[in-house]
C-alpha positions in Angstrom: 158.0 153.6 7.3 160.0 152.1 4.2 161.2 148.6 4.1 163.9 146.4 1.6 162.7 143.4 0.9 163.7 141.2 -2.3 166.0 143.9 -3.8 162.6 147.2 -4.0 162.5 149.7 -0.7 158.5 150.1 -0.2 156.4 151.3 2.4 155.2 148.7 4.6 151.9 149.9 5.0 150.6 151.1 0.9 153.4 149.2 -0.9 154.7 152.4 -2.8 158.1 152.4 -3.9 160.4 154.5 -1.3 161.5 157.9 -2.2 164.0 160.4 -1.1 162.3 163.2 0.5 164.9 166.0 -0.8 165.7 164.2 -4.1 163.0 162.2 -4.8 166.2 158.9 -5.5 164.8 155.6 -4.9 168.6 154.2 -4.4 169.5 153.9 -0.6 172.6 153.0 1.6 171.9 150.6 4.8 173.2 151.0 7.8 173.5 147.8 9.8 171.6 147.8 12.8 169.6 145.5 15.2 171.6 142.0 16.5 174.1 142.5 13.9 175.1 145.9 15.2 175.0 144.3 19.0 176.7 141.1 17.9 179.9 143.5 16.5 179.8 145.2 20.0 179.9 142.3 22.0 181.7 140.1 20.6 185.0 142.5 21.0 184.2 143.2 24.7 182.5 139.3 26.1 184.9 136.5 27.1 182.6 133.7 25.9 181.2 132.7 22.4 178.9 135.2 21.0 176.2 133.6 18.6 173.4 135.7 16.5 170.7 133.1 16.7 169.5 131.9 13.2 166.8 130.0 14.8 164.9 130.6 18.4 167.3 129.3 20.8 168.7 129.4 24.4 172.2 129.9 25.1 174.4 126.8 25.9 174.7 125.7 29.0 179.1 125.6 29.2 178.8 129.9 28.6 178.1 131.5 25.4 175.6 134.7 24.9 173.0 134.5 21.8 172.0 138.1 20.1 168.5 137.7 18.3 165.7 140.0 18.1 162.0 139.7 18.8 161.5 137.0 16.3 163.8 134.6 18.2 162.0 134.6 21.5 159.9 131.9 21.8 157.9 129.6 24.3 161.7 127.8 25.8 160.9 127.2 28.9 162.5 128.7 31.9 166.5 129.1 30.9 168.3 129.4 34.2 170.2 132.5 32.5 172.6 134.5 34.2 171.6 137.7 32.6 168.7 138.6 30.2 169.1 142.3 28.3 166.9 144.0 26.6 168.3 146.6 24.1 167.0 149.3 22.0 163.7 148.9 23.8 162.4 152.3 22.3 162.8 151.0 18.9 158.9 149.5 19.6 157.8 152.9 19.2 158.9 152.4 15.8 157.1 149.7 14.8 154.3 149.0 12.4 150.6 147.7 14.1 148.4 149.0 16.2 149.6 146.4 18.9 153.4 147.0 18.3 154.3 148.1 21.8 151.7 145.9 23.6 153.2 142.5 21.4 157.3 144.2 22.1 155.8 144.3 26.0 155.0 140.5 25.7 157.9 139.6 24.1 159.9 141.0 26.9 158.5 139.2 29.0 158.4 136.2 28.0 162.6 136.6 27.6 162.9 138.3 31.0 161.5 134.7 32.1 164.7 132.9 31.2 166.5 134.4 33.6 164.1 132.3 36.2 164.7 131.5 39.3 168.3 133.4 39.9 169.5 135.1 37.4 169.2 139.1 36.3 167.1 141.2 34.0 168.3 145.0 32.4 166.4 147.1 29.9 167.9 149.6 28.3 166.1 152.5 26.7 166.1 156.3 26.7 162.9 156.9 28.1 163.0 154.5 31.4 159.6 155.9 32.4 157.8 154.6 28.9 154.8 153.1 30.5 155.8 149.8 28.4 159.2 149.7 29.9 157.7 150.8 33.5 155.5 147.5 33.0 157.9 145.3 32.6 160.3 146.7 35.7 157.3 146.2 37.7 155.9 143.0 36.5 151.9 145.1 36.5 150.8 146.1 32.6 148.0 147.3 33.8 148.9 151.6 33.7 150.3 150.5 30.1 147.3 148.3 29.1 144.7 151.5 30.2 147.5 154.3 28.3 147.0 152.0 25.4 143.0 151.9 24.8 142.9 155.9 25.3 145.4 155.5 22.3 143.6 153.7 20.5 140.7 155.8 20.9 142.0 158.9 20.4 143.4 157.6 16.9 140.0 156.3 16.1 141.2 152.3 16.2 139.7 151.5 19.6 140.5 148.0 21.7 138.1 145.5 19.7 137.4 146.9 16.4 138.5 145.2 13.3 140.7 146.9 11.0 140.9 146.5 7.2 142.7 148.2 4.7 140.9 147.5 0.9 142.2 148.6 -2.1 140.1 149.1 -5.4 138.5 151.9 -7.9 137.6 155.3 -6.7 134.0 154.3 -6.2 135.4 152.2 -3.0 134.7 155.5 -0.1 131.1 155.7 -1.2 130.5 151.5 -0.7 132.3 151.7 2.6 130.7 154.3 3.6 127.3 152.5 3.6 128.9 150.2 6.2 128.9 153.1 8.8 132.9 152.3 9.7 133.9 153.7 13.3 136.8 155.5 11.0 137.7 155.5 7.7 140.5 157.2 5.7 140.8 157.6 2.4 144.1 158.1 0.1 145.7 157.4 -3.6 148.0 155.4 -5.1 147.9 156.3 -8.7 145.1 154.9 -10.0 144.2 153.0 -7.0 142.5 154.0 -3.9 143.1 152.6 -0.7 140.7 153.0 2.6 141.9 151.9 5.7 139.1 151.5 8.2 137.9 150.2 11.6 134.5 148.3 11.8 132.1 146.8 14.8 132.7 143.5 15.4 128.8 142.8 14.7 129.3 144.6 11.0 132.2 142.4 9.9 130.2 139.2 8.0 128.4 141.7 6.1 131.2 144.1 5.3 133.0 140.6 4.2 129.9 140.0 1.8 129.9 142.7 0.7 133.7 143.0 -0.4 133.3 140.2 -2.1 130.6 141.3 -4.1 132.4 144.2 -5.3 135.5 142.2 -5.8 133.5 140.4 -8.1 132.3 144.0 -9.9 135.8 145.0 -9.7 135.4 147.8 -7.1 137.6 145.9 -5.3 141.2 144.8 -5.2 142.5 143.0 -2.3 141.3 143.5 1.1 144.0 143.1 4.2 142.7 142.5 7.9 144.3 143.6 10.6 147.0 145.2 8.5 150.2 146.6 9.7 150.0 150.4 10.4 
């Protein structure tokens, strides 16, 4: 997944610059998207003032709606709302982390909340029996909670290990590998190597030693925890 940030399109999880697949052009156009797409839409259709919120906020009390997306839903208390939506929800497929879909399920949530103790919820999405979007219809995670540890299982990132992502020399596999990792993968970035891996909880404080140590050699570059997959 590629990202623009500060003028460069990189990949959000190794940093490389973005490339066309066909062409190989690192120049891109941008579609807009997200709660400026949704903002457009409703403000040609809705009878009250429509707001994209710049900061986490609850709409006013006299009638207005407020577009934002998962970073303006905070801890506001119960909002009396008339009607809560949640849109696009199977764009948390799409995102980065290993807890993407469980931290989009909390998020919901939470902003379902507002519409305490009379008003309405919707979610719309393509796939209305997603067991994320199932979990929130029914107010029970639990189905989601158990589909999401045999995930992380299966992908060799189970519920409680750490993850890291270290990048350094090409000697880096061999040292990690002397840690015993639950999974490790290994891949290039010119000169660089970069292994992402998941460790025991009990292995951490001397995997941390350790990467210092070989920071120190020059083995290693920076080490990330928890890293955005």
């Amino acid at each position: 997944m590629i990202r623009q940030q500060e003028g460069e399109v990189r990949c959000i999880v190794c940093r490389a610059p973005g490339r066309c697949a066909v062409c190989g052009a690192a120049a891109f156009g941008l579609r807009r998207g997200g709660a400026e797409r949704v903002e457009e839409w409703v403000g040609r259709v809705a009878s009250v003032p429509v707001r994209r919120a710049g900061a986490p906020r609850l709409p006013a009390r006299a009638g207005e709606i407020v577009i934002g997306g998962p970073e303006s839903v905070r801890d506001l208390g119960l909002g009396e709302l008339d009607l809560v939506a949640v849109l696009d929800a199977d764009l948390a497929e799409r995102r980065p982390g290993l807890a993407a879909r469980e931290r989009a399920l909390s998020i919901w949530m939470e902003a379902v909340g507002w519409a305490r103790p009379r008003g309405r919820a919707i979610v719309q999405a393509s796939n209305p029996s997603d067991a994320a979007v199932q979990a929130l219809v029914r107010g029970n995670p639990g189905r989601f909670h158990a589909l999401e540890r045999e995930r992380r299982a299966r992908a060799g990132f189970p519920v409680g290990a750490v993850v890291f992502r270290v990048v350094g020399t090409p000697e880096l596999p061999a040292e990690i590998g002397a840690h015993e990792p639950i999974t490790s993968l290994t891949s290039a970035i010119g000169d660089r190597t970069v292994c992402l891996l998941a460790l025991e909880q009990h292995r951490v404080p001397a995997f941390g030693a350790a990467m210092r140590e070989l920071a120190g050699r020059g083995v290693v570059e920076r080490v990330e925890a928890e890293p955005h997959l």
